[in-house]
DRENPA-3360 file (N, C-alpha, C; in nm, 2 decimals, always signed):
BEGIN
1 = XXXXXXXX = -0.89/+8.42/+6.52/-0.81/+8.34/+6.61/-0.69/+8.29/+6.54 ~ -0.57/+8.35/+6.59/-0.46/+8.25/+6.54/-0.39/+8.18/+6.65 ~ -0.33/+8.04/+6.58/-0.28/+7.98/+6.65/-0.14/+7.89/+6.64 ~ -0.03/+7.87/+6.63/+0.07/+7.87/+6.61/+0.13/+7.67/+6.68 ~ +0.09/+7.63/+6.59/+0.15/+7.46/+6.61/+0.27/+7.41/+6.59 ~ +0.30/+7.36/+6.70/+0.51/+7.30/+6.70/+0.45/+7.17/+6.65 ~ +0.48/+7.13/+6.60/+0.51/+6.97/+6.58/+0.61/+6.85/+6.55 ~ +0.64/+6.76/+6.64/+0.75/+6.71/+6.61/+0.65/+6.59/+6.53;
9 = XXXXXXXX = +0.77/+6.56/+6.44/+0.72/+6.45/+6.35/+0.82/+6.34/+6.35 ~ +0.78/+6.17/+6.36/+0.90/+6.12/+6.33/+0.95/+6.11/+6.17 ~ +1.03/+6.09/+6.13/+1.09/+6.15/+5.97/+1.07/+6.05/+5.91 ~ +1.07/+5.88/+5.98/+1.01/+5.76/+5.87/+0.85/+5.78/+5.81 ~ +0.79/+5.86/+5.92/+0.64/+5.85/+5.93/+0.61/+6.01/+5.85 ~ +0.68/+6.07/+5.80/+0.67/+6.20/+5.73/+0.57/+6.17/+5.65 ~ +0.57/+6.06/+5.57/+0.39/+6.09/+5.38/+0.28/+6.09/+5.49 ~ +0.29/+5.98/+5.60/+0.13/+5.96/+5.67/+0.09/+6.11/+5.75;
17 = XXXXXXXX = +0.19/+6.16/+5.77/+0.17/+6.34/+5.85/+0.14/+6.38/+5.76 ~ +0.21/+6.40/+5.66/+0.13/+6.51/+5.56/+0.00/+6.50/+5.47 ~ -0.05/+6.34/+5.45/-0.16/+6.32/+5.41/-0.26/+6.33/+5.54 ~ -0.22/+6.34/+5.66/-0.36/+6.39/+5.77/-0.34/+6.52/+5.75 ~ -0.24/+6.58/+5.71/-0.28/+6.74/+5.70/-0.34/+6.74/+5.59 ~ -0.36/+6.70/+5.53/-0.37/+6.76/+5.39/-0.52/+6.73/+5.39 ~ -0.58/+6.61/+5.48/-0.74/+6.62/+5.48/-0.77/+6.69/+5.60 ~ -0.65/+6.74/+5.67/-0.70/+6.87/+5.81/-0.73/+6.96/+5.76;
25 = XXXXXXXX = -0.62/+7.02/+5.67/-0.65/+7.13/+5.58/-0.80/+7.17/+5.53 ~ -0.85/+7.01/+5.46/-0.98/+7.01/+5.38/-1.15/+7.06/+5.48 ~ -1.05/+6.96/+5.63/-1.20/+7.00/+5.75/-1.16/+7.13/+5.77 ~ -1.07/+7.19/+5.80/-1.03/+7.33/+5.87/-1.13/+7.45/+5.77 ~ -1.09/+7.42/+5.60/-1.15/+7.50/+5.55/-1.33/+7.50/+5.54 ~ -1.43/+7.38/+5.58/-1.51/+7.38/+5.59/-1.60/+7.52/+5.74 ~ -1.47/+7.51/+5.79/-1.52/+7.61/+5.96/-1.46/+7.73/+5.92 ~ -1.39/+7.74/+5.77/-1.32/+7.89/+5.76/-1.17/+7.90/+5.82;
33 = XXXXXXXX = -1.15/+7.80/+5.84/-1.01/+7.78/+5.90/-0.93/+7.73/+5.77 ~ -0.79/+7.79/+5.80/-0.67/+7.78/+5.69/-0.50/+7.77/+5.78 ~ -0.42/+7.67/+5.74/-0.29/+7.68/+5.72/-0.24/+7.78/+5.69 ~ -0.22/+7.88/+5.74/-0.19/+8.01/+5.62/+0.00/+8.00/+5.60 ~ +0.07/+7.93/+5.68/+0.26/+7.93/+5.65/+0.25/+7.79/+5.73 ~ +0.38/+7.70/+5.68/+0.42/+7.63/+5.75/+0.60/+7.59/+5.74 ~ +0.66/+7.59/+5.87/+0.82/+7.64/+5.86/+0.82/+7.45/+5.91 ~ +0.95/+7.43/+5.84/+1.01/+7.31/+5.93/+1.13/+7.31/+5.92;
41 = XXXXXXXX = +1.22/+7.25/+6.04/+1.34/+7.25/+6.12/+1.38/+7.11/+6.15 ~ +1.51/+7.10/+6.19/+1.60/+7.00/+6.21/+1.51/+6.94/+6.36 ~ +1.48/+6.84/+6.38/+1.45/+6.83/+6.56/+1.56/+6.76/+6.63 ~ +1.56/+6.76/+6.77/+1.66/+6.75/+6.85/+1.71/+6.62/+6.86 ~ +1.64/+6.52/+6.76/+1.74/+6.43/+6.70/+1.74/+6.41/+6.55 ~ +1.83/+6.31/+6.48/+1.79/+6.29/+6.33/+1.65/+6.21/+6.29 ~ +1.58/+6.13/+6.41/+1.43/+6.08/+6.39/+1.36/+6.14/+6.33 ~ +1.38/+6.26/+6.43/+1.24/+6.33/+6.41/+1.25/+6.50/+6.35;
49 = XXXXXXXX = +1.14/+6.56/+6.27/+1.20/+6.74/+6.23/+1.08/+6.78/+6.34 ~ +1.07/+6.89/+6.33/+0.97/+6.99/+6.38/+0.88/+7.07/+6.22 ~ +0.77/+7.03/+6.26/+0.72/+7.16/+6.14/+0.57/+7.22/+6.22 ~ +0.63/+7.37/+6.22/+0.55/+7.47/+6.26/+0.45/+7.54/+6.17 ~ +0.33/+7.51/+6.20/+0.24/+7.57/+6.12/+0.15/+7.66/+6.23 ~ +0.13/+7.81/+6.09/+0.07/+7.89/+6.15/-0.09/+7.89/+6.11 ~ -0.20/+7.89/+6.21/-0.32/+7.83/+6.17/-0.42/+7.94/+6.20 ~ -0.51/+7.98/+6.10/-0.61/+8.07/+6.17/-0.76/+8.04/+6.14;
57 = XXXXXXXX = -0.86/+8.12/+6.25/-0.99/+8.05/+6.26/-1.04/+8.15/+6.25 ~ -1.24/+8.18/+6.19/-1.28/+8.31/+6.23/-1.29/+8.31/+6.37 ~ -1.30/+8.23/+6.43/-1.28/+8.20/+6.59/-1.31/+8.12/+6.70 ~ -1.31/+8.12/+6.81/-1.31/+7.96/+6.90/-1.41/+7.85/+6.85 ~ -1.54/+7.90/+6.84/-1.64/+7.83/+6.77/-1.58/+7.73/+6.66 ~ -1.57/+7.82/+6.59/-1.52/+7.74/+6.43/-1.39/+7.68/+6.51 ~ -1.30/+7.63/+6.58/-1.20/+7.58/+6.61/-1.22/+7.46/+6.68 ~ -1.34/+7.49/+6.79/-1.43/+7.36/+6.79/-1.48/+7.27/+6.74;
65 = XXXXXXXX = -1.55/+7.34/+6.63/-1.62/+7.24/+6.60/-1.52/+7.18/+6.47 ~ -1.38/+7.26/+6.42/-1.29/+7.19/+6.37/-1.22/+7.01/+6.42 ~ -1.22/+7.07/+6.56/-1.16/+6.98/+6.65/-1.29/+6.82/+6.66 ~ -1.36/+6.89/+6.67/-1.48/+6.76/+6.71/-1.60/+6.68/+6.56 ~ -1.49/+6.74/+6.43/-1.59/+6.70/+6.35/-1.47/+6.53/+6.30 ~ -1.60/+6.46/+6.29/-1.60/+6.35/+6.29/-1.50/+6.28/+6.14 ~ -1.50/+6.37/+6.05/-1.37/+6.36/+5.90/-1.23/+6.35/+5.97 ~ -1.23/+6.44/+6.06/-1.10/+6.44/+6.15/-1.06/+6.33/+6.25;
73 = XXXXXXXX = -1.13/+6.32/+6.27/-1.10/+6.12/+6.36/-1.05/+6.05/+6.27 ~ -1.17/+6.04/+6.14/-1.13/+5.91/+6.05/-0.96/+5.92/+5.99 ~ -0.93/+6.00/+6.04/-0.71/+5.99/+5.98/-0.65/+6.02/+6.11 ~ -0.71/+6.01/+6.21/-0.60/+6.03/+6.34/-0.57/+5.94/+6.33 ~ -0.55/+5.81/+6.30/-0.46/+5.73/+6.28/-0.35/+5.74/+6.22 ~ -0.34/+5.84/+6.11/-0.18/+5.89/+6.07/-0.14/+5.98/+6.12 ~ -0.18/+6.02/+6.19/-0.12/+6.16/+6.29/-0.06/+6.05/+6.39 ~ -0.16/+6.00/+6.48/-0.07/+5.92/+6.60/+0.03/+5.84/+6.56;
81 = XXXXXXXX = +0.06/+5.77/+6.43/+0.14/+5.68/+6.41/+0.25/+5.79/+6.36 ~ +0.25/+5.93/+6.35/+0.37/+5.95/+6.32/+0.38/+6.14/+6.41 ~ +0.34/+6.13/+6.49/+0.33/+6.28/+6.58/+0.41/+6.22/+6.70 ~ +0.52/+6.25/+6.75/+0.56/+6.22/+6.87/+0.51/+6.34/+7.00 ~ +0.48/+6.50/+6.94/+0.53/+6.56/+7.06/+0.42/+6.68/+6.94 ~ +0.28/+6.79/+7.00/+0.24/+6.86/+7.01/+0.20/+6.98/+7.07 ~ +0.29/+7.13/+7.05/+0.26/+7.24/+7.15/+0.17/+7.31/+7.04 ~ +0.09/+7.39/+7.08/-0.03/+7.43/+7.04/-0.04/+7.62/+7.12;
89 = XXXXXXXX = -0.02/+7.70/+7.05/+0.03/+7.85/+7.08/-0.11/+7.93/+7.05 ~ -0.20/+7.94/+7.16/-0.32/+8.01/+7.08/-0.27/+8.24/+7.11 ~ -0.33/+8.28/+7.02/-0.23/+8.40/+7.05/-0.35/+8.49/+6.95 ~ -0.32/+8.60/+6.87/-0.33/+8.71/+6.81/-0.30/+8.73/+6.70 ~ -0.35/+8.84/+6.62/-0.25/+8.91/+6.54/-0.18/+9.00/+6.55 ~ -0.03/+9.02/+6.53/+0.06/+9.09/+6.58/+0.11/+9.16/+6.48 ~ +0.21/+9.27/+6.53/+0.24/+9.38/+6.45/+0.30/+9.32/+6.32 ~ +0.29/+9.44/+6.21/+0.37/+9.35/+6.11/+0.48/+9.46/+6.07;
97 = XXXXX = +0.59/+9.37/+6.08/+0.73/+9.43/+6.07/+0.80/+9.47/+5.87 ~ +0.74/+9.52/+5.84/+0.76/+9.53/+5.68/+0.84/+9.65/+5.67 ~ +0.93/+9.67/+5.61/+1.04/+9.80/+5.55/+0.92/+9.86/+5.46 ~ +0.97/+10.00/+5.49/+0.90/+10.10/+5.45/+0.81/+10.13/+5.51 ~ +0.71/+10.10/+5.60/+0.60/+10.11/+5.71/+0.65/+10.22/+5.83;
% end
């Protein structure tokens, strides 16, 4: 299962985002789930960036029970204090465009 996360962040609240990732990371890898790239961009004001991370699961199951394990609550508090705006892309694996292929 891959899944493709937009996230706007506000840019005062940037250390507390990246310290809930950094213990999402820790539950994700318990269910086999990993961060595997993460891109970030300018967002549509100076507040806030966007950073897009690409997420994969061995599948819905393990994504679930990512979602509902209880380590992950205990730091939603630094996500809400600094997440304005979440799109969530559940999708595939897609061709891969490499020269010489």
């Amino acid at each position: 299962m891959t899944l493709v996360a937009i996230i706007t962040v506000k840019r005062a609240a940037l250390e507390g985002f990246r310290e809930f990732e950094r213990q999402a990371a820790m539950v994700m890898a318990s269910y086999g789930g990993r961060i595997e790239r993460t891109v970030v961009t300018d967002g549509p004001t100076p507040e806030v960036l966007k950073e897009i991370h690409v997420v994969t699961f061995p599948d819905e199951v393990a994504f679930r029970a990512y979602r509902d394990d209880a380590r992950l609550a205990r730091h939603a508090h630094l996500r809400e204090a600094s997440v304005v705006d979440t799109e969530v892309l559940v999708g595939e694996e897609g061709p891969r465009y490499e020269a010489g292929r």
